[in-house]
KOLLOBA-608696 format. One record per residue (C-alpha): chain; y, z, x; residue in one letter. Coordinates in pm, 1 decimal. Each point is the difference from the previous one (the first is absolute). Last residue first. Layout:
N
A	Y	Z	X	A $
...
% end
This chain:
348
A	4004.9	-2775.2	386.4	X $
A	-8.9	-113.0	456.6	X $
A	340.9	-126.6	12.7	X $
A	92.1	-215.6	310.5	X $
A	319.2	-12.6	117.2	X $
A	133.9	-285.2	169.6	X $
A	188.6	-41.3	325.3	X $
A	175.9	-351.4	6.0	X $
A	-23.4	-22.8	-367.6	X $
A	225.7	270.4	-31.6	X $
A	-83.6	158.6	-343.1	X $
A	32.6	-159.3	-290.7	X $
A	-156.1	239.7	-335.5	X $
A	154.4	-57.8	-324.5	X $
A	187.9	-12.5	-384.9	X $
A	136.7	-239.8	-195.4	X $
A	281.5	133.7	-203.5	X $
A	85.6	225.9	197.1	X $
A	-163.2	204.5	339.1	X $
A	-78.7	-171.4	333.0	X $
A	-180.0	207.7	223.5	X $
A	-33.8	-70.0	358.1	X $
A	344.7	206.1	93.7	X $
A	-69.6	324.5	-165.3	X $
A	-367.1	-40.2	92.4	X $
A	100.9	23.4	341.7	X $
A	216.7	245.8	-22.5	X $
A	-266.1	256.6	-184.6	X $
A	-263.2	-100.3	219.0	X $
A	187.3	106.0	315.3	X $
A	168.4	310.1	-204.2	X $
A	-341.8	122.6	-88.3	X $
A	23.7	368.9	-191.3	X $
A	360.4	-96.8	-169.7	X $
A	-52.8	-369.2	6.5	X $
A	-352.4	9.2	-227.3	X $
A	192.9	218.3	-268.2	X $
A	293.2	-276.4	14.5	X $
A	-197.8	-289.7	-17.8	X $
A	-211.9	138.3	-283.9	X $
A	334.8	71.1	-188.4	X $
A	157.4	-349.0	83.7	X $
A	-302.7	-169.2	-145.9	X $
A	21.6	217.4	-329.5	X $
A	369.8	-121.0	-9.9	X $
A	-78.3	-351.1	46.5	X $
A	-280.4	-40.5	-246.4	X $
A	218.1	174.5	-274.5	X $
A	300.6	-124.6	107.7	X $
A	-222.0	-370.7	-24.2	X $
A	-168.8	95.3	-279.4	X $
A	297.9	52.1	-264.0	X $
A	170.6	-332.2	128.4	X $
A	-351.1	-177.4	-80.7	X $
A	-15.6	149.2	-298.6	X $
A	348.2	-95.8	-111.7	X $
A	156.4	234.4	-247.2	X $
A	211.1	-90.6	-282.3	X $
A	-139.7	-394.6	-29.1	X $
A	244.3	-267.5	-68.9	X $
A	-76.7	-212.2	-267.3	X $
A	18.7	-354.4	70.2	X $
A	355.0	-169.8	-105.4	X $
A	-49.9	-267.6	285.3	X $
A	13.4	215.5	238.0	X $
A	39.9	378.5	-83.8	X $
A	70.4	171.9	-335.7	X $
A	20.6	390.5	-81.4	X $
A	364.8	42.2	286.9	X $
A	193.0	-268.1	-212.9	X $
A	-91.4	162.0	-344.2	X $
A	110.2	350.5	132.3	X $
A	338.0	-162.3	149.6	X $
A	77.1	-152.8	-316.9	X $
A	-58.3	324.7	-224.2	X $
A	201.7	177.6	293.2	X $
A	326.3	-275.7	-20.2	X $
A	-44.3	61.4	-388.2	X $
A	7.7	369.2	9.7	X $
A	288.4	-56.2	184.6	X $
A	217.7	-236.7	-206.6	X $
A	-89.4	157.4	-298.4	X $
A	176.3	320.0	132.5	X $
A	294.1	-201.0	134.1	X $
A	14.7	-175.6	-338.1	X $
A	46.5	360.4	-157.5	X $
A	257.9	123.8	206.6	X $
A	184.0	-314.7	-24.8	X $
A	10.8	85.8	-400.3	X $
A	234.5	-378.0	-52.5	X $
A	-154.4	-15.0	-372.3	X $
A	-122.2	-378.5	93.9	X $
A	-55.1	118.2	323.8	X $
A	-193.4	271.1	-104.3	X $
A	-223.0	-243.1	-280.9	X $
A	-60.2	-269.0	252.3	X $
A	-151.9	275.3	268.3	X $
A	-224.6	154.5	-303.7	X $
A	-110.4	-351.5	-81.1	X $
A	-96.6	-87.6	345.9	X $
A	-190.1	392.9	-12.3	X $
A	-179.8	-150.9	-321.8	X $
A	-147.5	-266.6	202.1	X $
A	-47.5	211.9	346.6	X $
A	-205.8	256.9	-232.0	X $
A	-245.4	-254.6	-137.3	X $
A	-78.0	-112.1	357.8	X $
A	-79.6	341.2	90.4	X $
A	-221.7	25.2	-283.9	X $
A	-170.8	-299.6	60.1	X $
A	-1.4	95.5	364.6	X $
A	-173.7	377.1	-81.7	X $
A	-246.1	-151.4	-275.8	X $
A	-123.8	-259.0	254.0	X $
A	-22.4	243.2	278.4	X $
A	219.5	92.9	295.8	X $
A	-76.4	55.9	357.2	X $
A	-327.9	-148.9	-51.1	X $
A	-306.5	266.2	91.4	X $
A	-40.2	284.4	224.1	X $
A	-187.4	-211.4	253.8	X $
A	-363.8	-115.7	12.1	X $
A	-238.1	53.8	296.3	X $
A	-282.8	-209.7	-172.6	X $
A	204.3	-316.9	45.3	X $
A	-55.2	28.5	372.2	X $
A	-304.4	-100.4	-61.9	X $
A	-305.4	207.7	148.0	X $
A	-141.4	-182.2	305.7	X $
A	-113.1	317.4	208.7	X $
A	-13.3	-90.8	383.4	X $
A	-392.4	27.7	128.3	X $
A	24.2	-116.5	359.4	X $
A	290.6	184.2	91.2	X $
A	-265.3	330.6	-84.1	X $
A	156.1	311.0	-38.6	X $
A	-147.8	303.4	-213.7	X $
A	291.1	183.7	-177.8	X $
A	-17.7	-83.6	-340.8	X $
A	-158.5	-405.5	-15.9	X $
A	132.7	-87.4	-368.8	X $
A	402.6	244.1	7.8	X $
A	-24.0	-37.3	381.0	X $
A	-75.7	-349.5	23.9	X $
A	310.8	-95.2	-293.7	X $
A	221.5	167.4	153.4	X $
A	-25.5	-215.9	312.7	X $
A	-16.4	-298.5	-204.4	X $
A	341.7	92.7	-184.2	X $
A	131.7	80.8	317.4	X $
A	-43.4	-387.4	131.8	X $
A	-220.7	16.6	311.4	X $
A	112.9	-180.2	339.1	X $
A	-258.8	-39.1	261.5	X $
A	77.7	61.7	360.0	X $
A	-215.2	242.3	58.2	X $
A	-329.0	29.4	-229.4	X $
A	-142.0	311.5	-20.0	X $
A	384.9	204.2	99.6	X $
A	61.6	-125.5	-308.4	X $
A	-223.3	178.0	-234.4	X $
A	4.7	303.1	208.9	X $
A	320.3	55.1	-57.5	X $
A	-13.3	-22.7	-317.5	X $
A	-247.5	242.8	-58.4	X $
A	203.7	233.4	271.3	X $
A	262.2	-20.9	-274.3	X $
A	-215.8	95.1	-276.6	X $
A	18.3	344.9	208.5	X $
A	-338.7	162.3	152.1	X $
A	41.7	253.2	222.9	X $
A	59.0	-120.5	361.9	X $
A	-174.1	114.9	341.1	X $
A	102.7	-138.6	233.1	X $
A	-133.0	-169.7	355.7	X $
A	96.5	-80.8	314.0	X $
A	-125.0	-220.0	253.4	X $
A	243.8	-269.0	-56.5	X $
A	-42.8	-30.9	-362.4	X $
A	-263.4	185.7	-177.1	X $
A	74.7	80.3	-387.2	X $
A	-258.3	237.7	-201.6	X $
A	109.2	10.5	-373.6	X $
A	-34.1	267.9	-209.1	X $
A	-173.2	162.4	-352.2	X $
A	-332.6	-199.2	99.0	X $
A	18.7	-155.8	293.6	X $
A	222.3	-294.8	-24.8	X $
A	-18.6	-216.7	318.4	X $
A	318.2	-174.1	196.5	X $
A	-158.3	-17.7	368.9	X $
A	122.3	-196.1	258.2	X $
A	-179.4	-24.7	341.1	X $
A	96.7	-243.9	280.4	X $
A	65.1	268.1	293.0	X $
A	-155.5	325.5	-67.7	X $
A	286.9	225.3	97.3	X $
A	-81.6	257.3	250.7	X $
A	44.5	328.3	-37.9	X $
A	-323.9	108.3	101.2	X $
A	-171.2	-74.1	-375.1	X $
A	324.4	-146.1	-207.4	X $
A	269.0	188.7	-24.7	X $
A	86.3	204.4	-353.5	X $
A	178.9	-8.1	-324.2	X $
A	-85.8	193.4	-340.7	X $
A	133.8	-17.9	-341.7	X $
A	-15.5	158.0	-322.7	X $
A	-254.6	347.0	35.2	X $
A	-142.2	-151.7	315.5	X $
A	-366.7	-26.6	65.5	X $
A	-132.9	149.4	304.8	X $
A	-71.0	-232.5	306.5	X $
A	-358.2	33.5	176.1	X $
A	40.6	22.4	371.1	X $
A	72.7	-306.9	205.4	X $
A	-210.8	-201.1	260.3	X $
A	-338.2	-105.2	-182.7	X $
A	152.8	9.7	-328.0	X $
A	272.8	-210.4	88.2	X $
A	-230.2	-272.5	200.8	X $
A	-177.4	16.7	-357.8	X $
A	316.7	-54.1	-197.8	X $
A	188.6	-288.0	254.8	X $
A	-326.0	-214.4	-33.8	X $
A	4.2	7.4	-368.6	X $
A	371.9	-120.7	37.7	X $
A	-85.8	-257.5	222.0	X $
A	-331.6	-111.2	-222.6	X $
A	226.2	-50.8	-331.4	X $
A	315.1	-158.0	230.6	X $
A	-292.6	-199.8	87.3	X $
A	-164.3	-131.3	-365.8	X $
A	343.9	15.0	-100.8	X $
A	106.3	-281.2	189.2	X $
A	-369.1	-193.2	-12.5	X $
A	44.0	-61.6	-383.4	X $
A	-281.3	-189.9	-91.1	X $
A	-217.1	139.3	-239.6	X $
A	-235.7	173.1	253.2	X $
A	264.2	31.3	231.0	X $
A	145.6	230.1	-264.2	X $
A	-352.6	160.6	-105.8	X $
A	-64.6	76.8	427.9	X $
A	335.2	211.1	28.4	X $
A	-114.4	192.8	-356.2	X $
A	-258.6	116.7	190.8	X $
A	116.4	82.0	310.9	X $
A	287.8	160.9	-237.9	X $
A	-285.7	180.4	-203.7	X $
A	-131.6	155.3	369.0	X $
A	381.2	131.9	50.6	X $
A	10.7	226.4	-336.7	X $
A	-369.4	113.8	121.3	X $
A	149.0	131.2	265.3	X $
A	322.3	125.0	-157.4	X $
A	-151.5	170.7	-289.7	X $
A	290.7	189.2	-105.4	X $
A	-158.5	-33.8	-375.2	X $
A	314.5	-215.0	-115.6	X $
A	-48.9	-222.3	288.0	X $
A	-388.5	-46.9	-41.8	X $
A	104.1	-89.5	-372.7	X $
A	262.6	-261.4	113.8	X $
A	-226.2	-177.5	214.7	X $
A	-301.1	-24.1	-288.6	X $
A	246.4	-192.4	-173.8	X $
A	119.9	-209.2	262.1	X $
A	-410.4	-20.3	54.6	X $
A	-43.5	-109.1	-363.8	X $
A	239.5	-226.3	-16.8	X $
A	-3.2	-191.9	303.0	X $
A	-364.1	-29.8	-92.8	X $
A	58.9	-156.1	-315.0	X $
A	220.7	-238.8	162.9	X $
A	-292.5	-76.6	240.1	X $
A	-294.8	-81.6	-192.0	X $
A	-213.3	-165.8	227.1	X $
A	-308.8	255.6	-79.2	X $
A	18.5	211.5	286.9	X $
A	381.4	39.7	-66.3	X $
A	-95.5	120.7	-321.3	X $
A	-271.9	213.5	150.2	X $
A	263.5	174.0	223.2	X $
A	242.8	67.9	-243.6	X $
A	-233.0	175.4	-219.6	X $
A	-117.5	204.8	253.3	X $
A	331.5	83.0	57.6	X $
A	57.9	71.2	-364.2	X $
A	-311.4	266.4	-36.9	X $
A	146.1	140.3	352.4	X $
A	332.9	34.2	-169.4	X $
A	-172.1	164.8	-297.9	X $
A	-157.4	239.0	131.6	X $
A	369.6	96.6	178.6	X $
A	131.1	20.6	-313.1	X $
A	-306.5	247.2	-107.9	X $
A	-31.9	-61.3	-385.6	X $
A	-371.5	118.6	51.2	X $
A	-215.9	-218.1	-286.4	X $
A	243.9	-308.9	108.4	X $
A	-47.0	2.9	386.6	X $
A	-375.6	50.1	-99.5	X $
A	22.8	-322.2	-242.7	X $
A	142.9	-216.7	299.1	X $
A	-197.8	154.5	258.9	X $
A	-280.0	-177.7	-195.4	X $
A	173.0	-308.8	-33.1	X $
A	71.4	-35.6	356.7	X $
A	-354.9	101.5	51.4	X $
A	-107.8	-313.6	-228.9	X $
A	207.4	-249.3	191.9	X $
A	-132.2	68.8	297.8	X $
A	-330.8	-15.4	-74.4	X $
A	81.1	-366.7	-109.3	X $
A	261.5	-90.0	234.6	X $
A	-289.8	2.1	247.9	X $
A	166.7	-183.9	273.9	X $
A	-136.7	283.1	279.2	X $
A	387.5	93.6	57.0	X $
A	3.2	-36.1	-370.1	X $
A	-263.7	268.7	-27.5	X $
A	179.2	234.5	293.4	X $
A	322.7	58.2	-217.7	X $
A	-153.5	61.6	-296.2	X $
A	-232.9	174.4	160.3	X $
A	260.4	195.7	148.2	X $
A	234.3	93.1	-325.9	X $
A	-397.5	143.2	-130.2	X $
A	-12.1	195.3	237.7	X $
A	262.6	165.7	-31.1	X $
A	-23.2	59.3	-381.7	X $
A	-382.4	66.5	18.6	X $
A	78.8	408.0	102.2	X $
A	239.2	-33.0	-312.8	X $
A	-241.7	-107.5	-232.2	X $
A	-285.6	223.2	118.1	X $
A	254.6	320.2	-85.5	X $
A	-47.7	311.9	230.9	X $
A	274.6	-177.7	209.9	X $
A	-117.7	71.3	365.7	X $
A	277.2	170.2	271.5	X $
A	68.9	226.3	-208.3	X $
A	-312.5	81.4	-59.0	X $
A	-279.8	-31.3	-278.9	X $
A	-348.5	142.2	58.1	X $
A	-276.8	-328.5	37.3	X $
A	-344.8	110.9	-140.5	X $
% end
């Protein structure tokens, strides 16, 4: 009879949990997709009976593996970027680093050989971290420190949500950032530099896509579906207003004709604002103008969450903070050009 430990779950389930992630991983070594198809659906319904997040990020990786196994690589991008961000919320650094590898192998997989190494340089900067620094405590909001040594890892840019914050590495160094919609933004651009995104499309991604960033998965939602607050005036209001400058005509005619200046001046005015209110509801061609403009509304929206994230970054990273300050564009069209003499390469 086997006696429980702590270092032995007492449950069979969980003492096939590990193994079971390694025959998943050893049976496609072998090419037996198979067998290794049914562990990862075994650890699947154990991750589920235990609720254990970081259960379930092995369940995923496994998952993530097999579809890459099986040619399919954009569901193995995500599954292991989801499997990534579990490991991170766990503290699981180690294992946090192996789903990079992994993820590193989906991109080249499907064909993106830029992330694939940004993906395998920043996976590379973890484990020589872990080998040469002491574990890092997490920070109440934000936290900033060297890389291993003090010296900056040349190359490596990391913008990566992890859970409730962001993880930034430029130059070496690294914050620690809670999560803003502003950082989503960010993010969004700093994916593909040099491309411009309309604000309406960028608000659009994080009301469909939330806070995961993909630049290869943009929301299409119309920019119809944004709205405004409506026509400055409706039907009923210009009729009326219409109706009104008529009888104020008469009203003017009638002082005059009585010579009650003080009455023709107050015509007079209320006509000049009737006017001026008609003017300001139609635009070109005698379309409708609308009272808000959702684009308008987006873009200081979009612009002032951007400015935010900037800011928070810029206060625990000046470097990164003035150098996204001048590589983001903010306005109408919105994104990321940075000097295309020395690029910098985002690893999301």
């Amino acid at each position: 009879m086997r006696m429980p430990s702590k270092e032995r779950p007492p449950n069979t389930d969980l003492q096939r949990a590990p193994l079971l992630e390694a025959q998943v991983e050893i049976e496609i070594a072998a090419g037996d997709i198979v067998r290794a198809r049914s562990a990862a659906d075994e650890l699947e319904l154990i991750a589920a009976r235990f609720q254990s997040k970081a259960l379930v990020a092995s369940a995923v990786l496994a998952r993530g593996r097999l579809r890459l196994a099986e040619g399919d690589s954009a569901g193995a991008e995500q599954s292991l970027s989801e499997a990534l961000g579990l490991w991170n919320e766990v503290g699981a650094t180690y294992e946090a680093a192996l789903a990079r590898i992994c993820l590193a192998e989906a991109h080249a997989a499907s064909g993106s050989q830029h992330r694939a190494g940004l993906e395998r340089q920043a996976a590379r900067t973890i484990l020589e971290g872990i080998e040469a620094a002491p574990s890092v405590t997490l920070p109440v909001d934000v936290e900033h420190h060297d890389a291993p040594n003090d010296q900056p890892v040349v190359g490596v840019n990391v913008f990566r949500r992890e859970g409730d914050y962001w993880s930034v590495i430029f130059d070496g160094h690294t914050v620690r950032v809670r999560d803003l919609k502003g950082m989503r933004y960010l993010a969004r651009l700093l994916a593909d530099p040099g491309r411009e995104y309309h604000v309406l499309d960028l608000v659009a991604a994080e009301t469909g896509h939330g806070a995961h960033v993909d630049s290869t998965h943009v929301a299409n939602l119309p920019r119809s579906a944004f709205g405004d607050a409506g026509e400055i005036l409706d039907a009923r209001a210009k009729d009326a207003y219409r109706r009104r400058l008529a009888e104020i005509e008469v009203d003017i005619d009638q002082a005059r004709a009585l010579g009650d200046a003080e009455r023709a001046a107050q015509a007079d005015a209320e006509r000049d604002f009737l006017v001026r209110e008609l003017a300001r509801a139609f635009g070109l061609g005698g379309r409708d103008r609308r009272a808000a403009s959702a684009s308008e509304r987006a873009r200081a929206s979009v612009t002032r969450a951007i400015r935010q994230a900037i800011a928070r970054i810029g206060e625990h990273h000046p470097q990164l903070g003035e150098h996204l300050s001048r590589t983001i564009r903010t306005g109408t069209y919105c994104g990321y050009h940075p000097d295309p003499r020395s690029p910098a390469g985002w690893a999301l």
